[in-house]
mmCIF entry with sequence, helices, sheets and N, C-alpha, C, O atoms, coordinates in Angstrom:
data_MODEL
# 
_entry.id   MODEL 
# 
_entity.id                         1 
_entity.type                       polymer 
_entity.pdbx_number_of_molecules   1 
# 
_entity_poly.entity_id                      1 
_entity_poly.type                           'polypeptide(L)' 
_entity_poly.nstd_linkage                   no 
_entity_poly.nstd_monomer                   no 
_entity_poly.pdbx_seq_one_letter_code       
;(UNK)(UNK)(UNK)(UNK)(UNK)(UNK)(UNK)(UNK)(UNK)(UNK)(UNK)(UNK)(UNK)(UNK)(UNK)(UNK)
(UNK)(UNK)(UNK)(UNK)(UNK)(UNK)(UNK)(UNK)(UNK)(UNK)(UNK)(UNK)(UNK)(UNK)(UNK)(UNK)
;
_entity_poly.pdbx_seq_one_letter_code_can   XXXXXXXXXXXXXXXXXXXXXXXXXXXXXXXX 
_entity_poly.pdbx_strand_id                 A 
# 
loop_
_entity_poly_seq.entity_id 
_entity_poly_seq.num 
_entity_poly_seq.mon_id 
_entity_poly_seq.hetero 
1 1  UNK n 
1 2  UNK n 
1 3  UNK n 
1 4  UNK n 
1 5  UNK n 
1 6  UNK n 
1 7  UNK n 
1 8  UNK n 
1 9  UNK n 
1 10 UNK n 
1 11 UNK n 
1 12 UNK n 
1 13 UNK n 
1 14 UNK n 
1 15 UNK n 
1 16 UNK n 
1 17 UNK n 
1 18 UNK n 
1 19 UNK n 
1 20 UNK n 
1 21 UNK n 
1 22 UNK n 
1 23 UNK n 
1 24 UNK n 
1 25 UNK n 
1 26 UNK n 
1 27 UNK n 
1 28 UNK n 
1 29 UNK n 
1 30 UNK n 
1 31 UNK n 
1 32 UNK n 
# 
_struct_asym.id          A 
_struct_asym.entity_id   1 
# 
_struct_conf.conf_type_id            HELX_P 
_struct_conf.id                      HELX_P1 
_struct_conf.pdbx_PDB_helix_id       AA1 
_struct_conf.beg_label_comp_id       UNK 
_struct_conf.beg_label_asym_id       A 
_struct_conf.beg_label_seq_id        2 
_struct_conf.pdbx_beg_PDB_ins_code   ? 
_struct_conf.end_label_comp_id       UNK 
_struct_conf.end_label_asym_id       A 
_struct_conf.end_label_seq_id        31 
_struct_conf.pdbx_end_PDB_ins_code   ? 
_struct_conf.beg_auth_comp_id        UNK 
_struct_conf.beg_auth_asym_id        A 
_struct_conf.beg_auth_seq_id         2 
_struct_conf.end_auth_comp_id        UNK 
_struct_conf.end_auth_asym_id        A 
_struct_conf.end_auth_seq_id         31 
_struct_conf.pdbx_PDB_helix_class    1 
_struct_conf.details                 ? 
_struct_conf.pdbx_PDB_helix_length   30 
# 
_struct_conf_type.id          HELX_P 
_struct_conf_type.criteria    ? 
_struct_conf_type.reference   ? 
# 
loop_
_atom_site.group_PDB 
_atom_site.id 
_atom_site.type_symbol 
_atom_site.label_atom_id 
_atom_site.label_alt_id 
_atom_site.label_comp_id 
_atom_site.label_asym_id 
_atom_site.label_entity_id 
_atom_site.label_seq_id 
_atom_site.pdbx_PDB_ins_code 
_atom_site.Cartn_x 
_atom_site.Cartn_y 
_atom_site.Cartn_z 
_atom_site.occupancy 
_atom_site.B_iso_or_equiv 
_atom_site.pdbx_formal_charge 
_atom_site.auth_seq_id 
_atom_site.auth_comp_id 
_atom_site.auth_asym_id 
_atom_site.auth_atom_id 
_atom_site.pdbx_PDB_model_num 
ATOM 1   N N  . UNK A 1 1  ? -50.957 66.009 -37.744 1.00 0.00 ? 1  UNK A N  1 
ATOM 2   C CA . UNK A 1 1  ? -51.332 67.195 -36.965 1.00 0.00 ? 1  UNK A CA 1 
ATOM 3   C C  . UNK A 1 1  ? -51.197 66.870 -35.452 1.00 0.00 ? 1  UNK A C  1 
ATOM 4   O O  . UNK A 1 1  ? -50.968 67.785 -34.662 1.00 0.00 ? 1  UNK A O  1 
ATOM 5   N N  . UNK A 1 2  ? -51.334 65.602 -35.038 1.00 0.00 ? 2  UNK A N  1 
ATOM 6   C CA . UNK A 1 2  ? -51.602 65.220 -33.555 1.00 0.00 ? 2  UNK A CA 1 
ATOM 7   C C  . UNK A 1 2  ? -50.189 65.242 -33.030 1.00 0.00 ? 2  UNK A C  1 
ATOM 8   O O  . UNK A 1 2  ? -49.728 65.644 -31.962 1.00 0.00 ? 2  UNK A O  1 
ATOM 9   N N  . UNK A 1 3  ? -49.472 64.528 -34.408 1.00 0.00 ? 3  UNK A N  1 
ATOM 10  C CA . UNK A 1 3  ? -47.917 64.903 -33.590 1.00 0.00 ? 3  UNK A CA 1 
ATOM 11  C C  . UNK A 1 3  ? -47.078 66.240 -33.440 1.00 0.00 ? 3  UNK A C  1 
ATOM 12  O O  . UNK A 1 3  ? -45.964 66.352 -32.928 1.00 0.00 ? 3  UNK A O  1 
ATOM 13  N N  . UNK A 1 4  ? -47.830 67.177 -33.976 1.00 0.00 ? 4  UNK A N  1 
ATOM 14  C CA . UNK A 1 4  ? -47.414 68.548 -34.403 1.00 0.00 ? 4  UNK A CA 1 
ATOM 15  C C  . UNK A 1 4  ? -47.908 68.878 -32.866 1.00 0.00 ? 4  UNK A C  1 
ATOM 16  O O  . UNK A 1 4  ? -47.212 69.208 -31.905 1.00 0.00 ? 4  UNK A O  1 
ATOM 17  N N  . UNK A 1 5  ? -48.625 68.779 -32.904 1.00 0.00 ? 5  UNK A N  1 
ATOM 18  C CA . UNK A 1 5  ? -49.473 69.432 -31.642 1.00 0.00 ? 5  UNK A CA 1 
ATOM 19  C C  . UNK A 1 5  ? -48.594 68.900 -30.209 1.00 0.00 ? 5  UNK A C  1 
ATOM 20  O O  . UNK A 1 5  ? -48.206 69.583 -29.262 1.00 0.00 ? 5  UNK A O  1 
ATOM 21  N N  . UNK A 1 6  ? -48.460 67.519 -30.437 1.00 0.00 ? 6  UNK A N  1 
ATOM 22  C CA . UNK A 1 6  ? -47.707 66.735 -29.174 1.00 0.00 ? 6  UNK A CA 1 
ATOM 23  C C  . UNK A 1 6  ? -46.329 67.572 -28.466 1.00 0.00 ? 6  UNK A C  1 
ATOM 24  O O  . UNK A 1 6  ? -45.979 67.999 -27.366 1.00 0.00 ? 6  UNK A O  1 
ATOM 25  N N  . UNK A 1 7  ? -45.633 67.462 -30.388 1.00 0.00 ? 7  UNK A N  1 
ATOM 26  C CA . UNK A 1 7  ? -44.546 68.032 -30.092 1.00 0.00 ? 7  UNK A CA 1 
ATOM 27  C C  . UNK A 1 7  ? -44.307 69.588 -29.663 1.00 0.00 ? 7  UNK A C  1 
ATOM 28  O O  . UNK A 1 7  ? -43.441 70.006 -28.896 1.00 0.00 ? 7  UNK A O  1 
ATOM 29  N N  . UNK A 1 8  ? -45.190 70.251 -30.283 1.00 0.00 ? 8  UNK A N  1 
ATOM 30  C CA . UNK A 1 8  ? -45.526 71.949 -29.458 1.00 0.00 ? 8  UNK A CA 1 
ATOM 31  C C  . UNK A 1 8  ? -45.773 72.034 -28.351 1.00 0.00 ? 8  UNK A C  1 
ATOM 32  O O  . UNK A 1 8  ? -45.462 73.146 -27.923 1.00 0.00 ? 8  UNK A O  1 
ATOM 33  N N  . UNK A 1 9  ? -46.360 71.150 -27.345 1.00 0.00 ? 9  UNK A N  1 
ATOM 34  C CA . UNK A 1 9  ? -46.878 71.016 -26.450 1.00 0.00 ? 9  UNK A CA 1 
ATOM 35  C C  . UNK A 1 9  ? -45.363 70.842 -25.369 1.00 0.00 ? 9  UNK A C  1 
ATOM 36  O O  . UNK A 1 9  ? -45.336 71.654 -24.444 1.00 0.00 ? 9  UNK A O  1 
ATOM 37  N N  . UNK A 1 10 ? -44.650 70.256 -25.418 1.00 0.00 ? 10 UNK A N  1 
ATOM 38  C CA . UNK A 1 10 ? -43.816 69.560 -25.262 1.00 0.00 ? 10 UNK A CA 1 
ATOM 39  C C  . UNK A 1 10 ? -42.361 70.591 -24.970 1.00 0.00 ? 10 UNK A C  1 
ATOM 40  O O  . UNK A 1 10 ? -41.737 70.796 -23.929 1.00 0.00 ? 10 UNK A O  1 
ATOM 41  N N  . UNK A 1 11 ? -42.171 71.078 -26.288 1.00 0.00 ? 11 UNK A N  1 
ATOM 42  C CA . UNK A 1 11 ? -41.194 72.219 -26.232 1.00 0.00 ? 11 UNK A CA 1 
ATOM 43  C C  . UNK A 1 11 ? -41.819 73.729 -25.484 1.00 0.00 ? 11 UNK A C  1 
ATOM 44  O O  . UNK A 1 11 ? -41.154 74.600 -24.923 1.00 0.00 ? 11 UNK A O  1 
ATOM 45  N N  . UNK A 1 12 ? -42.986 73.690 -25.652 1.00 0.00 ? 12 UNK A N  1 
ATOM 46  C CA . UNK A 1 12 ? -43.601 74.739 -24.237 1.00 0.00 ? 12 UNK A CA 1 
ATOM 47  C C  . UNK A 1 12 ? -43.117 74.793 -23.112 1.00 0.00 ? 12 UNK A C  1 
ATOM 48  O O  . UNK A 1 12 ? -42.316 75.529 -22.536 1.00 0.00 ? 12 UNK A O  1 
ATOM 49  N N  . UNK A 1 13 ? -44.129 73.283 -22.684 1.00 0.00 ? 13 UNK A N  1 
ATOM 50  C CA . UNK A 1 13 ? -43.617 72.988 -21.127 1.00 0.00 ? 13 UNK A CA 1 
ATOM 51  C C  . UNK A 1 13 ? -42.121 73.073 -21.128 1.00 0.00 ? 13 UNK A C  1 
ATOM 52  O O  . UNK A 1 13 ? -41.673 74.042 -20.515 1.00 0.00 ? 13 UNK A O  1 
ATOM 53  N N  . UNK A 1 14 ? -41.390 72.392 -21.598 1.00 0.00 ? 14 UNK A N  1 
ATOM 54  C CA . UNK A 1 14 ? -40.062 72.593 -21.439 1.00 0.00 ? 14 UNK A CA 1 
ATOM 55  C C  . UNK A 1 14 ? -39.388 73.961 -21.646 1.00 0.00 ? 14 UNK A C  1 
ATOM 56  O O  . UNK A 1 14 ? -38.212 73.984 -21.281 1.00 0.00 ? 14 UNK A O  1 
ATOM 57  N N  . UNK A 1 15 ? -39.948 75.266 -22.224 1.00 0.00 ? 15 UNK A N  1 
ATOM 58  C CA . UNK A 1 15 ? -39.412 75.917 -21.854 1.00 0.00 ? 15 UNK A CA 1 
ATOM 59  C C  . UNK A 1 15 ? -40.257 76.604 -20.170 1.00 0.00 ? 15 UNK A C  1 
ATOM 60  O O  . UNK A 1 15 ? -39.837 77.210 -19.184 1.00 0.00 ? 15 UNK A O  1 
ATOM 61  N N  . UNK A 1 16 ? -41.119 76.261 -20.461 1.00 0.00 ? 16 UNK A N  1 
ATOM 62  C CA . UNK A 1 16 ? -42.307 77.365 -19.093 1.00 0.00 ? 16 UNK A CA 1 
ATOM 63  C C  . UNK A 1 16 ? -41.715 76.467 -17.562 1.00 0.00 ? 16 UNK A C  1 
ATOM 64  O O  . UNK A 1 16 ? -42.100 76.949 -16.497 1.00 0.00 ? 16 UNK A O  1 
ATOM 65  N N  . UNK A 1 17 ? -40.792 75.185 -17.500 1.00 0.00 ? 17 UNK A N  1 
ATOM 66  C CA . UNK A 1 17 ? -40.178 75.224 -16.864 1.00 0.00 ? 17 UNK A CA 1 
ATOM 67  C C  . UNK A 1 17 ? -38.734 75.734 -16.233 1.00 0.00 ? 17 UNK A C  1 
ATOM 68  O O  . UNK A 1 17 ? -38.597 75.675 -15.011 1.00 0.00 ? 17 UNK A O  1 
ATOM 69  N N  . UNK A 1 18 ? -37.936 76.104 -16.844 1.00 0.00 ? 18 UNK A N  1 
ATOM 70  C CA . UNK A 1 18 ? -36.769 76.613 -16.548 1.00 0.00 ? 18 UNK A CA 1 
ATOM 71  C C  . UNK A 1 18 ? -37.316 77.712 -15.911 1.00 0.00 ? 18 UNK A C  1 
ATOM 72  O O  . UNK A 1 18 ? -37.074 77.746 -14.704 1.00 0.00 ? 18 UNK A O  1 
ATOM 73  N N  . UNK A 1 19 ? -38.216 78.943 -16.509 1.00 0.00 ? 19 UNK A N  1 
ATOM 74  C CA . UNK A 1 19 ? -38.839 79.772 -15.552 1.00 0.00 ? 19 UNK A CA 1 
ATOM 75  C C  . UNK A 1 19 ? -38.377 80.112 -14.122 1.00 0.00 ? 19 UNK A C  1 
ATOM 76  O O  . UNK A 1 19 ? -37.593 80.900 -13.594 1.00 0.00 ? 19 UNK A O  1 
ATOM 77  N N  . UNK A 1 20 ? -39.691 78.630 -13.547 1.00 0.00 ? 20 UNK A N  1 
ATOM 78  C CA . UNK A 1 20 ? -40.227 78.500 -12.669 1.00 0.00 ? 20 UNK A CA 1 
ATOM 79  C C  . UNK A 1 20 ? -39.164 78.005 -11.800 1.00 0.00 ? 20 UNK A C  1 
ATOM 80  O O  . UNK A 1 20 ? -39.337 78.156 -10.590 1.00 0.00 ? 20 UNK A O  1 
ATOM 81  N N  . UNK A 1 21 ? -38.021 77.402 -12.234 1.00 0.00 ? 21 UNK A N  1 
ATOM 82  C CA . UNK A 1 21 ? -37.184 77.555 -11.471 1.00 0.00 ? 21 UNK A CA 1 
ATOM 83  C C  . UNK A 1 21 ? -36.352 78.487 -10.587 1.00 0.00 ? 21 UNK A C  1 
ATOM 84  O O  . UNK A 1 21 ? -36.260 78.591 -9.364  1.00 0.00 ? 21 UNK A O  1 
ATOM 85  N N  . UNK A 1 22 ? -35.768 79.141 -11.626 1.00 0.00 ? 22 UNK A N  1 
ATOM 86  C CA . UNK A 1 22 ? -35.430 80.545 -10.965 1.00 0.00 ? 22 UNK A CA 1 
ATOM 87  C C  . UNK A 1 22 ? -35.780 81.317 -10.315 1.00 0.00 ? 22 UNK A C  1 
ATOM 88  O O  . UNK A 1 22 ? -35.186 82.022 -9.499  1.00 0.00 ? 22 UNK A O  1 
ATOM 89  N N  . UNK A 1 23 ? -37.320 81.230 -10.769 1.00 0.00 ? 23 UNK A N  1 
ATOM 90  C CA . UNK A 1 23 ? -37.896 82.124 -9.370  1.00 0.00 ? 23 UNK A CA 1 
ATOM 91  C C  . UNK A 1 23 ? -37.828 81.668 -7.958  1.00 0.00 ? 23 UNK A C  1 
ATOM 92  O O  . UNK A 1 23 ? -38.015 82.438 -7.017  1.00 0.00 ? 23 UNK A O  1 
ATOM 93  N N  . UNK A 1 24 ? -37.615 80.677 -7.853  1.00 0.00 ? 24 UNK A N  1 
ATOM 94  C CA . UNK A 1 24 ? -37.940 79.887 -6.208  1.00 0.00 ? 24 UNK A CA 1 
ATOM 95  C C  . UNK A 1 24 ? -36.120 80.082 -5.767  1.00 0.00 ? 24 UNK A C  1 
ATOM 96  O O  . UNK A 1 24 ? -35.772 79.894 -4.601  1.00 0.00 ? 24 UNK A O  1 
ATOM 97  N N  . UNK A 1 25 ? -35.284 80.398 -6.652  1.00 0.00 ? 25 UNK A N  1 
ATOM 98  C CA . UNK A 1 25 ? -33.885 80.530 -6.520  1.00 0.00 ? 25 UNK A CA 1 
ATOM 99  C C  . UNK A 1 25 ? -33.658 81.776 -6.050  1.00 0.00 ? 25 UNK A C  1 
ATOM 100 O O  . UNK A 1 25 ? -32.960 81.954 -5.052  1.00 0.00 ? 25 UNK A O  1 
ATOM 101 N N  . UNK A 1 26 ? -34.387 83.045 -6.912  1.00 0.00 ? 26 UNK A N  1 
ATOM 102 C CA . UNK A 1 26 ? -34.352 84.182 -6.372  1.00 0.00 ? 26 UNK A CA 1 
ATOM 103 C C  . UNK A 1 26 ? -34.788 84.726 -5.078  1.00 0.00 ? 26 UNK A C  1 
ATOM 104 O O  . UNK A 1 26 ? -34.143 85.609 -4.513  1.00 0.00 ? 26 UNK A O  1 
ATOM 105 N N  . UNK A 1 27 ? -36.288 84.025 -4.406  1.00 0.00 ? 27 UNK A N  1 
ATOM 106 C CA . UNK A 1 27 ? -37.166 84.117 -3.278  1.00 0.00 ? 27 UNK A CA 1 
ATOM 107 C C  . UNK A 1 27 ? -36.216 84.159 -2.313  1.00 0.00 ? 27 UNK A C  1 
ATOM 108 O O  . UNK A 1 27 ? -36.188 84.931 -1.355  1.00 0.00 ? 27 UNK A O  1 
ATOM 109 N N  . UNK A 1 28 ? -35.195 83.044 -2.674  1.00 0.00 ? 28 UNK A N  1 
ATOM 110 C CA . UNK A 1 28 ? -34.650 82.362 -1.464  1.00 0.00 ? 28 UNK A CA 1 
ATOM 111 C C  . UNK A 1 28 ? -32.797 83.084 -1.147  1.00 0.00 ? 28 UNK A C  1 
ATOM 112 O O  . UNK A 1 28 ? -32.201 82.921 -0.082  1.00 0.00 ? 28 UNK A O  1 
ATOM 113 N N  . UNK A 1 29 ? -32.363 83.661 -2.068  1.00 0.00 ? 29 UNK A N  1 
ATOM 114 C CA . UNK A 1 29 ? -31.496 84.709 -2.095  1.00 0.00 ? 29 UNK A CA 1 
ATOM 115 C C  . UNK A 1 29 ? -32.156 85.842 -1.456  1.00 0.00 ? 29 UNK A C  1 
ATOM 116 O O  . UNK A 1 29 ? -31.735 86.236 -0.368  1.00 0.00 ? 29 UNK A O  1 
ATOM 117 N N  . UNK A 1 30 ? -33.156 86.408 -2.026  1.00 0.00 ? 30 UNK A N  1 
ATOM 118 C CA . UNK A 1 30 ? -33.708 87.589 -1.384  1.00 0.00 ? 30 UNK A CA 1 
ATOM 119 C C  . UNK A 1 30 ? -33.893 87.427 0.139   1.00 0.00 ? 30 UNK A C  1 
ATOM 120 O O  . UNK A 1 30 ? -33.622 88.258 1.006   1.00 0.00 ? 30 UNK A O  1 
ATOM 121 N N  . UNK A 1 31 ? -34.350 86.332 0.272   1.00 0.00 ? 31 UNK A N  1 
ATOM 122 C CA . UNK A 1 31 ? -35.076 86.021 1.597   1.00 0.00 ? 31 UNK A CA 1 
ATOM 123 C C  . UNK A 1 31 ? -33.813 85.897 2.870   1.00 0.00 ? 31 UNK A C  1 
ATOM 124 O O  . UNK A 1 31 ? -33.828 86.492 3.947   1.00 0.00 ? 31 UNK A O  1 
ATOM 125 N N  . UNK A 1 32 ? -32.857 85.033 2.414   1.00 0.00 ? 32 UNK A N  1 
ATOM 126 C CA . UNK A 1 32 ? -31.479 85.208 3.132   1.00 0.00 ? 32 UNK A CA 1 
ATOM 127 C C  . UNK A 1 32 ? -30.935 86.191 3.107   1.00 0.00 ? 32 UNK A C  1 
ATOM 128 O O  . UNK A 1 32 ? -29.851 86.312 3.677   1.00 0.00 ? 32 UNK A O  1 
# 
């Protein structure tokens, strides 16, 4: 279960980052 959990944990963050990228990509298009 602990590795179930590890690994869910894991493929989250990795997606809830790509996100957060783009947005700071868009700010900065808009902003120029």
């Amino acid at each position: 279960m602990a590795a179930n959990g590890i690994e869910n944990n894991s493929s989250h963050q990795t997606a809830s980052r790509p996100p957060p990228m783009p947005s700071p990509l868009r700010s900065s298009k808009f902003c120029q």
